[in-house]
C-alpha positions in Angstrom: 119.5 164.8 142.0 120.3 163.9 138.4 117.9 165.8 136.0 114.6 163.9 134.9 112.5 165.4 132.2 109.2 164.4 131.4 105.9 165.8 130.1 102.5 166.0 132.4 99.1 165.7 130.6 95.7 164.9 131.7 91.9 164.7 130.8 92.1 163.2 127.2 89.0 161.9 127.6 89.0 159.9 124.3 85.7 159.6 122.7 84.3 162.4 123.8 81.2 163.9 122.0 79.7 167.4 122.6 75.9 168.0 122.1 76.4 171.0 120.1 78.9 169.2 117.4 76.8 167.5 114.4 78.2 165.4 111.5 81.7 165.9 110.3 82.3 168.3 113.3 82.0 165.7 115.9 83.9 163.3 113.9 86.6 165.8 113.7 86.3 167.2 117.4 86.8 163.3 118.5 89.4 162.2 115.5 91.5 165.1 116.9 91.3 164.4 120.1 93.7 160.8 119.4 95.6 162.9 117.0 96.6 165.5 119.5 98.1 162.5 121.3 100.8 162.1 118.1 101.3 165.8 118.9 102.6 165.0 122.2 104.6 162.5 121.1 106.3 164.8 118.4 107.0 167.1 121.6 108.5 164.7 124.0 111.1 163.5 121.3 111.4 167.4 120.4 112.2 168.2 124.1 113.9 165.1 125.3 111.4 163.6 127.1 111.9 160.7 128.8 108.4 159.5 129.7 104.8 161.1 129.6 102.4 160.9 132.6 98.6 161.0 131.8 97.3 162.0 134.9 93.8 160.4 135.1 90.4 160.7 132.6 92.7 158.9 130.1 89.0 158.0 128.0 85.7 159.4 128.5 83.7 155.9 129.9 84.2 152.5 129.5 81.0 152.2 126.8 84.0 153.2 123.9 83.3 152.0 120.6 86.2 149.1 119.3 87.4 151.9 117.0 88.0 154.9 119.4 90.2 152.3 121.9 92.2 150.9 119.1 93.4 153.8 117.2 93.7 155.6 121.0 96.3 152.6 121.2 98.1 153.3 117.7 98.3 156.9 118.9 99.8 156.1 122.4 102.2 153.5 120.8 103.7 155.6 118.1 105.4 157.9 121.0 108.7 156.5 121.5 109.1 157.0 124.9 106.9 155.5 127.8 103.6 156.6 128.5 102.1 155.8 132.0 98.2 156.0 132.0 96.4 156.3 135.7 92.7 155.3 135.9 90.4 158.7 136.7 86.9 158.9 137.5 85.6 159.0 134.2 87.4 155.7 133.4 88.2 153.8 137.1 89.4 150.7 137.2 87.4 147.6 138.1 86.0 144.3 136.2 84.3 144.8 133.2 85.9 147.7 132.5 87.6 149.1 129.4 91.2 148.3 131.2 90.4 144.6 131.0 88.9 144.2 127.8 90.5 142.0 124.9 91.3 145.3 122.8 93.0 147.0 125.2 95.0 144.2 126.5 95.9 142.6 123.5 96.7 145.7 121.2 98.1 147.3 123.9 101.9 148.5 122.7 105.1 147.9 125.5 105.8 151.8 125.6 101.9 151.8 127.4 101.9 151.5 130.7 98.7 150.9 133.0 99.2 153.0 136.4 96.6 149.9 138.0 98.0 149.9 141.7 98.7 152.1 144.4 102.4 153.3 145.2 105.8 153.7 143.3 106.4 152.3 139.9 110.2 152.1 139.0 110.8 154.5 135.9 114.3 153.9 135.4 117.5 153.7 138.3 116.7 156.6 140.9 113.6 157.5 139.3 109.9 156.7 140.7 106.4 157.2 139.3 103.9 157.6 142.7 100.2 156.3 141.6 97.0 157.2 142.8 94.4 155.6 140.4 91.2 155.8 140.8 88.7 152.2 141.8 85.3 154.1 142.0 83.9 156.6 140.2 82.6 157.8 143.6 85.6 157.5 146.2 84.7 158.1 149.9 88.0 159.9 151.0 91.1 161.5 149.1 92.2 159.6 146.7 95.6 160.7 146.4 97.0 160.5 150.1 97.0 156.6 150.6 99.7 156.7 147.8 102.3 158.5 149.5 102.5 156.7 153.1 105.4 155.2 153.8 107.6 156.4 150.9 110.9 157.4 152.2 113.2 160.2 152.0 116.2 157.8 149.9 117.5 160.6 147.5 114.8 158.4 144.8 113.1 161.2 142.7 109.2 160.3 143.2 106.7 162.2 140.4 103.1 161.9 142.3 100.3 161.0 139.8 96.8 161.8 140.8 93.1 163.1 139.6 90.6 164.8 141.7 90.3 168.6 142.8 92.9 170.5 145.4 90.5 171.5 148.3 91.2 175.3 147.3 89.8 174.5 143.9 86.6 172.4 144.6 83.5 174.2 143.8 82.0 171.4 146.1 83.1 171.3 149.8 80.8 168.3 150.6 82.2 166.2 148.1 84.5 163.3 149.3 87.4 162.8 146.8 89.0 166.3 147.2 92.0 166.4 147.4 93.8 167.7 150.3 96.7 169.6 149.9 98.0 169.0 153.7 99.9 165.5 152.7 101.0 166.9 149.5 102.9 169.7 151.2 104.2 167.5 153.6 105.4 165.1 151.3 107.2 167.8 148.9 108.9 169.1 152.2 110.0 166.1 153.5 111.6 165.1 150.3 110.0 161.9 150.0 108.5 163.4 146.6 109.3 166.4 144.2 106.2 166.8 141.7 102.8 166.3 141.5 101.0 166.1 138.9 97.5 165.9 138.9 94.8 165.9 136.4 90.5 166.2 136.5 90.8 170.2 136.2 90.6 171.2 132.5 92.4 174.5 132.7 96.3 174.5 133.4 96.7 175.6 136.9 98.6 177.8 138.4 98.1 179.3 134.9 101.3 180.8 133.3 102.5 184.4 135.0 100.5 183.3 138.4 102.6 182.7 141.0 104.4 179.0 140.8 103.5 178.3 137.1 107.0 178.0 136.8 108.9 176.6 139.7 105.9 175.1 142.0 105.4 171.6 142.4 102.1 170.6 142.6 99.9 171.5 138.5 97.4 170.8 136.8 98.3 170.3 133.0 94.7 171.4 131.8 92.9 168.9 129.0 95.6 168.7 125.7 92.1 169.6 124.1 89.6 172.0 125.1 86.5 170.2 126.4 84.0 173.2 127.0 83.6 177.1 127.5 84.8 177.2 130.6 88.8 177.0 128.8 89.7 180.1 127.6 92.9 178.4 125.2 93.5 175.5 123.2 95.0 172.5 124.7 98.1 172.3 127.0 101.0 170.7 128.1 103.5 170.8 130.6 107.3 170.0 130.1 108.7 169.8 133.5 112.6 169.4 134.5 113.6 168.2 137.9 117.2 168.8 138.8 117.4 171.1 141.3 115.6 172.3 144.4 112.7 173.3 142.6 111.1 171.9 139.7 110.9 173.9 136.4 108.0 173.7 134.2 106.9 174.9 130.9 103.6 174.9 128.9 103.2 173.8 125.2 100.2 174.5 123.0 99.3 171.3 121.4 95.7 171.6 120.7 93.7 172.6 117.6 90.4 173.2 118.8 89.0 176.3 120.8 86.0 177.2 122.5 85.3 180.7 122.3 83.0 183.3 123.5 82.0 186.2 121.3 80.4 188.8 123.5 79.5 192.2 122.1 77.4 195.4 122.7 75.9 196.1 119.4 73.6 198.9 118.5 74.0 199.3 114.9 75.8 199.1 111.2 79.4 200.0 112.3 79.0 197.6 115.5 78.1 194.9 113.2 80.8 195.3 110.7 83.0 195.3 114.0 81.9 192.0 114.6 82.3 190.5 111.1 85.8 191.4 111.0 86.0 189.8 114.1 84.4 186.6 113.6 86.6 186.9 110.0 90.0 187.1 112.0 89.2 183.7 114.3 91.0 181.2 112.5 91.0 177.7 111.7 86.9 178.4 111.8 86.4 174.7 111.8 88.0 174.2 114.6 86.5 177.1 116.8 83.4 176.3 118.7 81.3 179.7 119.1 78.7 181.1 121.2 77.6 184.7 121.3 76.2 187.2 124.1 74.7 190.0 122.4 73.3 193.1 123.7 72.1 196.2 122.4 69.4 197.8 120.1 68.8 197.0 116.3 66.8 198.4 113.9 64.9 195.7 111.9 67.2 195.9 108.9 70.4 195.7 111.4 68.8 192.7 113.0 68.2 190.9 109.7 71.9 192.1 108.5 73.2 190.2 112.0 71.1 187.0 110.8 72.6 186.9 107.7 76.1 186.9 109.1 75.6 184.5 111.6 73.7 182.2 109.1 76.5 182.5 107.2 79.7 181.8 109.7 77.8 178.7 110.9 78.8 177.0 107.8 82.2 177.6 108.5 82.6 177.4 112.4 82.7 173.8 113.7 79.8 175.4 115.7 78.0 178.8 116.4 75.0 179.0 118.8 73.6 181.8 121.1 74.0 181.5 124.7 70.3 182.9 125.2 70.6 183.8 128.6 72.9 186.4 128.5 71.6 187.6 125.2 70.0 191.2 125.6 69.3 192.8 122.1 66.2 194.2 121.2 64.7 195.0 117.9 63.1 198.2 117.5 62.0 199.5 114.0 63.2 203.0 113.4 61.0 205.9 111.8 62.4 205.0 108.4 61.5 201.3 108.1 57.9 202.0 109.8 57.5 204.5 106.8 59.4 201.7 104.2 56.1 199.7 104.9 54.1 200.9 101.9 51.3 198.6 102.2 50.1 200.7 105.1 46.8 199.5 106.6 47.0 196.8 108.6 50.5 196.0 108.0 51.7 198.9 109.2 49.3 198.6 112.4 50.8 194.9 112.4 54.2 196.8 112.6 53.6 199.2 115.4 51.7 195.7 117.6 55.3 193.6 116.7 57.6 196.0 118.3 55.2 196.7 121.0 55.7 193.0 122.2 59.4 192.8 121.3 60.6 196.0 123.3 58.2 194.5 126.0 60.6 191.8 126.8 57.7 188.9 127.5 57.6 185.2 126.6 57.0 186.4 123.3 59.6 189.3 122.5 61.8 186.6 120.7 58.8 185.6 118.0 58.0 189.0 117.6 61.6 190.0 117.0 61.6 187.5 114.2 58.2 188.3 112.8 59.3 191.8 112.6 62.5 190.8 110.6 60.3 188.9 107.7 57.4 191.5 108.0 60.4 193.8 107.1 61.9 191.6 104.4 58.0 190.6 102.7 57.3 194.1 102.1 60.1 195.5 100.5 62.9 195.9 102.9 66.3 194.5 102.4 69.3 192.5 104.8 71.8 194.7 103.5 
């Protein structure tokens, strides 16, 4: 086998918008998304890549606005090697679709190729790419497995390309389309082909130091940008070398943008300076998406301290929000800011009534929380 080196990427899902993005953040989180791809071209002429494979979810649905598809296009065609694109089940082919329309097709550069039939595609002498795209967004069967019948053990280096979830993988074991690993296996052993490389799973799989990362033959490459909270790194791809028994293959950041979870246990002013200098070391803040899982016990003026913070880092996060139902802080005035409410009187009975109903944890513990917190500030106390 001479050696064949290539990169594996999946899930761009170009166009993508995210519900918790506003304004210049979403243009960002989606502009980035088609630079990313220029990224990958940088690395497959700084590795010696000869070809890319996009394993599936190549855009987010065929409703794309004319500008997302065409500066996709200028993206894809300033990589100067070839870049095979296979049809997934956000984008399947089919009439009407994206894949036929006059922008793709006409703008469309010669290093671009559409992955739009079932079987081998001729890479270069001795080298095949194996297709499985995707002709429903709802297929009734694996949709990989047709692909590799009848290919035959002729010393031809075959790179399966597919999308959908390995059985071992599928959260759902009703659905139709998974993937079954059975004819994969068999394939590999027989020689007939020597890497698969799928795509629909977000999160590089087997993740680097489990076992295979390195020298298996059947990945996932993970999104080249993170999509949601459920990817713990920025966006990945995978260099892979074929050349000798086994396949080696390596993973390359080339994403910008992270989603990140910011859980901590915080019961006063040294756990919240903790967290500041956390939130302060998370860097480029506009490209970090944030949600937080507090729990604890704050007095009123630590409560009001935490708002400020938070109010604050919001400006400079692309996005921070709370993820309320695994939030568990409480806000209990302490001896000092019952006694710091000079008006007495009724405000002071007002007081006692507020963080009755907050430490009672009802439907409205949250109001009360917050009514506290400006009670505290309207009479004298301070968000230090």
């Amino acid at each position: 086998m001479g050696t064949v080196r290539f990169l594996h990427t999946s899930d761009w899902q170009l166009g993508m918008t995210r519900h918790y993005l506003a304004g210049e953040a979403q243009a960002r989180f989606t502009g980035d998304r088609v630079e990313t791809i220029r990224r990958i071209g940088e690395l497959a002429a700084s590795t010696g890549a000869e070809f890319v494979v996009v394993a599936g979810d190549v855009f987010e649905h065929h409703n794309l606005g004319r500008q997302d598809v065409l500066r996709a296009l200028e993206a894809m065609g300033s990589i100067q090697v070839p870049v095979y694109l296979l049809p997934g089940n956000h984008d399947p082919l089919g009439p009407g679709t994206l894949w036929e329309s006059p922008d793709f097709v006409g703008r469309r550069q010669h290093n671009v190729i559409l992955l739009d039939d079932v079987g081998p595609w001729p890479v270069r002498e001795g080298v095949e790419i194996v297709a499985a795209p995707w002709r429903t967004k709802h297929p009734d069967s694996d949709p990989v497995a047709p692909a590799l019948q009848g290919l035959p053990a002729d010393g031809t280096v075959r790179i399966v390309v597919g999308h959908g979830m390995l059985a071992e993988l599928q959260p759902d074991r009703a659905a139709l389309e998974t993937v079954h690993r059975g004819p994969l296996d068999a394939a590999l052993a027989a020689g007939t082909v020597h890497y698969v490389a799928l795509g629909d799973r977000h999160i590089q799989w087997p993740a680097d130091g489990e076992p295979g990362h390195d020298h298996g033959a059947i990945h996932y490459s993970g999104a080249h940008e993170t999509t949601g909270f459920r990817e713990p790194d920025r966006g990945r791809v995978l260099e892979v070398v074929l050349a000798d028994d086994l396949p080696t293959v390596t993973s390359h950041e080339v994403g910008r943008w992270l989603h990140h979870i910011v859980q901590a246990d915080l019961d006063g002013a040294a756990d919240i300076d903790a967290l500041e200098a956390r939130l302060a070391a998370l860097e480029p803040k506009e490209r970090i998406i944030l949600k937080t899982r507090f729990a604890g016990t704050l007095s009123v003026s630590d409560a009001s301290r935490l708002d400020a913070l938070l109010d604050a880092q919001r400006e400079v996060f692309a996005a921070l929000d709370s993820w309320e139902r695994h939030t568990d802080l409480a806000v209990v005035p302490d001896e000092a800011e019952f006694s710091a409410l000079a008006a007495g009187g009724y405000v002071l009975e007002s007081a006692h009534e507020l963080a009755a109903t907050a430490q009672a944890g009802g439907p409205d513990a949250d109001t009360a929380r917050d009514a506290l917190k400006l009670l505290y500030r309207f009479t004298g106390g301070e968000a230090r």
